[in-house]
N, C-alpha and C positions, 0 to 999 in steps of 0.2 A: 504493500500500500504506500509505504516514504516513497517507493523507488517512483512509482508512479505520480508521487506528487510532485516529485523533485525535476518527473520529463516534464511534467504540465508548465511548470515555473519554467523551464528553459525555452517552451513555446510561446508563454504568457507575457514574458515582464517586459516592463514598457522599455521602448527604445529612446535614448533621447541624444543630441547632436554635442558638440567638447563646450565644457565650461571651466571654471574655473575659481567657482563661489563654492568650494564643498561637494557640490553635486556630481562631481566627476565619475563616482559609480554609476550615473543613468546613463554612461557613454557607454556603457558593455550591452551588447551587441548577444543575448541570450541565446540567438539560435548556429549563433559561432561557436561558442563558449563548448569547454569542455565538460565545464559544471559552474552553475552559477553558485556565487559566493553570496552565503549570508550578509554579508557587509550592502551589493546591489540591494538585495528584496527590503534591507533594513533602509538606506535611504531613499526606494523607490515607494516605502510605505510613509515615513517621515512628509512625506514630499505630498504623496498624497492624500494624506490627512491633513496636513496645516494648509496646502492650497485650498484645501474643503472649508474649515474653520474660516479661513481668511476672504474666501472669494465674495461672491454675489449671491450664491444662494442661501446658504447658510447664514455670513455674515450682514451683509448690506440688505439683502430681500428679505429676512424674515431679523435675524435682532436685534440690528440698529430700527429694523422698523420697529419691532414688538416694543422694544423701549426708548421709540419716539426721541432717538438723539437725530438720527436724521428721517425728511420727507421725501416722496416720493415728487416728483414735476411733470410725469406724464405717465400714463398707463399707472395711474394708482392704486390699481385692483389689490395690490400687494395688504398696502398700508388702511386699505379698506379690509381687509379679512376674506378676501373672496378667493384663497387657496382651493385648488384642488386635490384631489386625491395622487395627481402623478405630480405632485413637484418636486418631492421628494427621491422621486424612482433610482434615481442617478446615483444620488447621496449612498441611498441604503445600499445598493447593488456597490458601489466602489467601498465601502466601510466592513462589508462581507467578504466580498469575491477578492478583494485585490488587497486591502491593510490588512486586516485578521488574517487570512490566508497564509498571506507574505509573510508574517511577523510568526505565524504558527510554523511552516514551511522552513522561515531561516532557523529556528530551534534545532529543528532535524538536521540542517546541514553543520549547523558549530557542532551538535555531538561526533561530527563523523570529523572531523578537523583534528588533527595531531599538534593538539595542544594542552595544557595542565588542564586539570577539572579547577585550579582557580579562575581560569578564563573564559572555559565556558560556562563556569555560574557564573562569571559579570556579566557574559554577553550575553545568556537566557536573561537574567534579569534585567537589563538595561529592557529586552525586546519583551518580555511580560509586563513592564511598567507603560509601554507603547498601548499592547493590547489593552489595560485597566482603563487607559484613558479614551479610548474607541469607544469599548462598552459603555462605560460611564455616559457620554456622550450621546450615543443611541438611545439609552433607557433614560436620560434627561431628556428627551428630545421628545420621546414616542410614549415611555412607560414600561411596559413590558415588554420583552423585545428575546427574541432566538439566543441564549447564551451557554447553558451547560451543555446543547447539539449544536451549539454553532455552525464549530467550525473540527466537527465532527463527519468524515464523509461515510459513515454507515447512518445516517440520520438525513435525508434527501431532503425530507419536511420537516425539520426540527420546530421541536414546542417552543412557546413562548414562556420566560422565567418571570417572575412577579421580580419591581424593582429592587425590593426587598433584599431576596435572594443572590439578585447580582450585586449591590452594593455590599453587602456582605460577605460576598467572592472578593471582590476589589479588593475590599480592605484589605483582606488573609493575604492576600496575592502581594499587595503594597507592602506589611507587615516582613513576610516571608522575603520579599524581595532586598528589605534593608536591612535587616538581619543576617542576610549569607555577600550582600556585598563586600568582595576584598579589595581593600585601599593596597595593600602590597602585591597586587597582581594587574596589569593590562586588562581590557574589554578590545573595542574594535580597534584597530589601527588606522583604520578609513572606514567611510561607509556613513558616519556617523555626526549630520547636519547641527545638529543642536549645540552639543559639548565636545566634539572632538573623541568620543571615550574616554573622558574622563571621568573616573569613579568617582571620585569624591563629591564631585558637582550631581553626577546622576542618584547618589542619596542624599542628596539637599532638595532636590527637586522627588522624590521618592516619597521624601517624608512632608517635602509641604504639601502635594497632592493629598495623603493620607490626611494633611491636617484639613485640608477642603475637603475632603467628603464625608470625612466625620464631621466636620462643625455642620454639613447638609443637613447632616442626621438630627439634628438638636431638638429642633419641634417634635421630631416622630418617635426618638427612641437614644435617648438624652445615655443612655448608662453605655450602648456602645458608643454613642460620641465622645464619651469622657476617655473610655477604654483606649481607642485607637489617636485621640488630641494628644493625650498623656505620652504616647510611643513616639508620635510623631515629632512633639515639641524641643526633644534632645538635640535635633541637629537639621536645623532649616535653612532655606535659603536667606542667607540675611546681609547682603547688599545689592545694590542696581550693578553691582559688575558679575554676580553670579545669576544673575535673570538670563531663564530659558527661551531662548530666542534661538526661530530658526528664522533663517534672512534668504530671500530670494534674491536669485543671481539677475543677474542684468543683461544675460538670452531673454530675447523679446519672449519664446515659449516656455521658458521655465522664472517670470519674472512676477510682483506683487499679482496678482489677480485682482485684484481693484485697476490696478494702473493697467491690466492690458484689457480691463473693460471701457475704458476711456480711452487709449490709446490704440488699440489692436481694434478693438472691436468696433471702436467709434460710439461710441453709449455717453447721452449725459442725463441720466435717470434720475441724481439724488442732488438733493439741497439739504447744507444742515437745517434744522428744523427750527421753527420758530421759539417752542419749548425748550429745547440747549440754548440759543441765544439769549431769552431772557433769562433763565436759571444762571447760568454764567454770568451775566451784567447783572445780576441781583445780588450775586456772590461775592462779586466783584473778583471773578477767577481772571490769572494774565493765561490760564490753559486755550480761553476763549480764540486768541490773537494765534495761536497755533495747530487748532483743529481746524479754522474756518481762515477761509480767506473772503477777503472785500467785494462784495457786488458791484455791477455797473456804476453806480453814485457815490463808491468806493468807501461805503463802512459796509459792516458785516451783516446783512439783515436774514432772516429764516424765513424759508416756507412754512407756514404752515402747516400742521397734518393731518394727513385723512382726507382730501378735498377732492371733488372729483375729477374728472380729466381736465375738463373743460377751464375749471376754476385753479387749477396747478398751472396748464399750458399758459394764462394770461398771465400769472406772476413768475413763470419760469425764467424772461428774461433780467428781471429786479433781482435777484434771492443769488445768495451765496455758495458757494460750492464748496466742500470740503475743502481742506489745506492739500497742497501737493507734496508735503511732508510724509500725510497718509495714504497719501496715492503715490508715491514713488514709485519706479520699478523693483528696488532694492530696499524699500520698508520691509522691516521685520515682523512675522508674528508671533507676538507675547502670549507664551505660551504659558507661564508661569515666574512674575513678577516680587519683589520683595515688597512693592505699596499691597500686594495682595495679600501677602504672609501676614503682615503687619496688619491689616484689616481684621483678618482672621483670626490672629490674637486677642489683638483687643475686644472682640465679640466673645471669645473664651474667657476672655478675662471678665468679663459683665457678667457673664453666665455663670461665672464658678467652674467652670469645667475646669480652668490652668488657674494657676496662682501670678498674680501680675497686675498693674496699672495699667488701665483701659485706654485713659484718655492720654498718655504717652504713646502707647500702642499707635490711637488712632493719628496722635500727630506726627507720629514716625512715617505711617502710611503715610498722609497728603503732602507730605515733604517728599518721599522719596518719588511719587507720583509726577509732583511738581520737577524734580530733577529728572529725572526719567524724558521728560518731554522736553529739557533743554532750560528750563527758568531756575537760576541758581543764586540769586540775590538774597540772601537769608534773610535780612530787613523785611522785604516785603513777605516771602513767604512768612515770618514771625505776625507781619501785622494781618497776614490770612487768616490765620489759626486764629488771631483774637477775636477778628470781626463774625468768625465761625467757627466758635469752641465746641468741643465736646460735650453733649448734655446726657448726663448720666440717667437724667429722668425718662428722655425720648431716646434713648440710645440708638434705636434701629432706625430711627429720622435723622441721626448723625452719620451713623457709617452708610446708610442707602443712599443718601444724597451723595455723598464724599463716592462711594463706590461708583455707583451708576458712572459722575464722571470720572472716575480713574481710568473702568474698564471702555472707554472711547476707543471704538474700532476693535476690541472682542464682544461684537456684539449679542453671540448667543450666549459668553459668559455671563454680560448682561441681566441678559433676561432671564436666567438662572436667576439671580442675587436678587433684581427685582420681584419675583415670583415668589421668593421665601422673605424676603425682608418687605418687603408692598409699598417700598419707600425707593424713586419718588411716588407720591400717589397720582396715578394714569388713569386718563378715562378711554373708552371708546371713540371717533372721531362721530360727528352726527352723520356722515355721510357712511357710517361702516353698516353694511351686511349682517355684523352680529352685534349684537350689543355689548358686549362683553369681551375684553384683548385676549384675546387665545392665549392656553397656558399649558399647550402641549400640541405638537407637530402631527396632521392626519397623517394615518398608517399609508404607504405606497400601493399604488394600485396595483405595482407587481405582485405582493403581498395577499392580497382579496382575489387574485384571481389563479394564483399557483401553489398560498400554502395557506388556503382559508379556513379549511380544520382546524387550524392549531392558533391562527389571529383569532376567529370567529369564540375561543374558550375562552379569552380575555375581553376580548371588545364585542360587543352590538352593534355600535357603530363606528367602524374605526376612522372616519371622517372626521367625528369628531373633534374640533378642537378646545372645549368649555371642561370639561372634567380634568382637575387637578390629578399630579402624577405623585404617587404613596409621599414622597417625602414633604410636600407643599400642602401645608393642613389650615394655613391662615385665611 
């Protein structure tokens, strides 16, 4: 059965042209090859999961809209809630077939590799920390979702896992993963987008993940959040120079996915929204001046959101456009942040779940946020923080606000953080289809129509988008 998954990969894995940014494993050429190297399938998954996270449908089309930092200017069907059942198709078909696969697939190839067993526990672990975050993502996204038959090929129609159960997996899997990492042994020597193979960085990012999906847990089921915060909290990622970034190279085809939807493709669908605009000039955030750039009459004004074609198309040409900072070819996606750790924190620390000052936590976060994006004048960041201190009474109207905008341009981390913290607080647009902001992605129509035994056990209506996902109880 390996042998066979192993020709599949050497017919399957994508090809791509010489770079020079990292990604120089997508230049092998699979059906050359005498055996494809775990190191390809690992940055050919890396690659295309953060392209996914980062592009247009995921990010820009659904959770910069869900959480109304940017509007749509024409074809507003999006930001009206008028999704259908195949928008999805793509996403879940490449999140199954080609990153789970690959990152299950590379496993089997590092054990057959004549190397120490210290190296191939780094380098399963580093690719198990990959898969945790796929899953996770999925069941954030949908709810219940194909996970102990995933990525199982005696399972053709695998069941769906209640989220439950896969976060639960996660964690063991996170736990176990930083536990057996050895700091005196190598992982990849190439291959490896993010951190180079470097171990020590990939259990700083190991354990901040575990510390995000335990803090998820907090409303639903408080005593494993303490369990898995408590493991995590030993060794985090804790500066902007150990932030998980993978960066797109500056090949037009392998380059930001924002920037070759405006450049490649010729797209100009989004305006920051009118709602970031004012939020930021209320805030009096200098973040404002570097997410958005100046309209025609050369300050920064928002579209509105929610409106309908006709009423976006007349203020398309007034309205603002994102910054070209965020649409570069070579912006990075922040895959996992220190302003994020630090948010994180200090929610545990309000909770009781860690031992710790909350409101240092959170001003640790909107500093490092603040530097993160280029604004390093301590002065004013100090006089930030006074004009918007930390209110221990309203705690999750301090770090939801402050979050929302950290996470600018991770839009479906976003609408995560929004969805369990309900801060800022979001309405519908009047012009929206539902009344109510979607708080969970309909199932694929691939899905309803090839493995509807097993969706049909969990969902009724898997179009659905109004029914909260197990951990979102507010």
């Amino acid at each position: 059965m390996k042998k066979n998954k192993i020709f599949t990969l050497l017919l399957s894995a994508t090809m791509f042209c010489a770079c020079d940014n990292g990604l120089e494993e997508l230049n092998i050429d699979p059906n050359n090859a005498v055996i494809v190297s775990p190191s390809t399938l690992l940055t050919t998954a890396e690659y295309t999961f953060y392209n996914s996270l980062a592009g247009t449908g995921i990010n820009a089309g659904w959770g910069m809209l869900m959480t109304q930092q940017w509007s749509e200017n024409e074809y507003t069907e999006d930001s009206r809630y008028n999704q259908t059942i195949t928008a999805f198709d793509g996403t879940w078909s490449a999140m199954y077939a080609s990153v789970l696969k690959e990152l299950d697939s590379a496993k089997d190839l590092v054990d057959l590799q004549d190397v120490s067993d210290e190296i191939k526990t780094n380098k399963k672990n580093i690719l198990d920390v990959m898969s945790s975050q796929v899953f996770t993502f999925l069941s954030d996204g949908f709810g219940a979702v194909p996970y102990t038959e995933a990525i199982n090929s005696d399972f053709n129609l695998p069941t769906y896992d209640s989220q439950e159960t896969i976060y639960l997996g996660v964690l063991e899997s996170l736990e176990q993963a930083s536990n057996t990492f050895n700091t005196g042994s190598p992982s990849f020597n190439s291959g490896d987008v993010v951190y180079g193979g470097n171990v020590e960085n990939w259990i700083k990012l190991t354990n901040s993940l575990m510390l995000k999906y335990a803090i998820r847990l907090s409303d639903i089921d408080l005593a494993t959040a303490t369990k898995y915060a408590t493991i995590a909290s030993a060794n985090l990622i804790s500066s902007n120079a150990e932030n998980a970034l993978f960066t797109f190279d500056s090949a037009p085809d392998r380059s930001n996915p924002l920037w070759r939807n405006v450049n490649i493709n010729n797209r100009d669908d989004y305006a920051v929204s009118e709602y970031l605009v004012t939020t930021l000039t209320d805030l009096g955030d200098p973040r404002l001046d570097v997410y958005a750039k100046p309209a025609s009459a050369g300050s920064i004004v928002g579209m509105p959101y929610g409106l309908s074609d006709n009423d976006a198309t007349i203020l398309k040409p007034t309205t603002s456009r994102p910054s070209d900072l965020v649409r570069s070819a070579t912006s990075s996606h922040l895959i996992m942040s220190y302003s994020e750790v630090q948010f994180l924190l200090a929610e545990a620390y309000q909770r009781g779940i860690l031992t710790g000052d909350a409101e240092t936590a959170y001003n640790n976060a909107v500093t490092a946020s603040m530097n993160y994006w280029g604004i390093d004048d301590a002065a004013a960041i100090s006089d930030y923080l006074t004009n918007n201190a930390y209110d221990t009474a309203n705690w999750k109207e301090s770090i939801g606000i402050q979050k929302w905008v950290s996470l600018y341009v991770k839009g479906f981390e976003a609408w995560n953080e929004w969805r369990r913290l309900d801060y800022p607080q979001l309405s519908a647009p009047a012009a929206a289809f539902i009344n109510t902001i979607p708080v969970r992605m309909p199932y694929p129509l691939s899905e309803t129509t090839s493995n509807s035994a097993s969706l049909n056990a969990v969902s009724s209506n898997p179009a659905d988008m109004t029914e909260k996902v197990w951990w979102d109880v507010n």
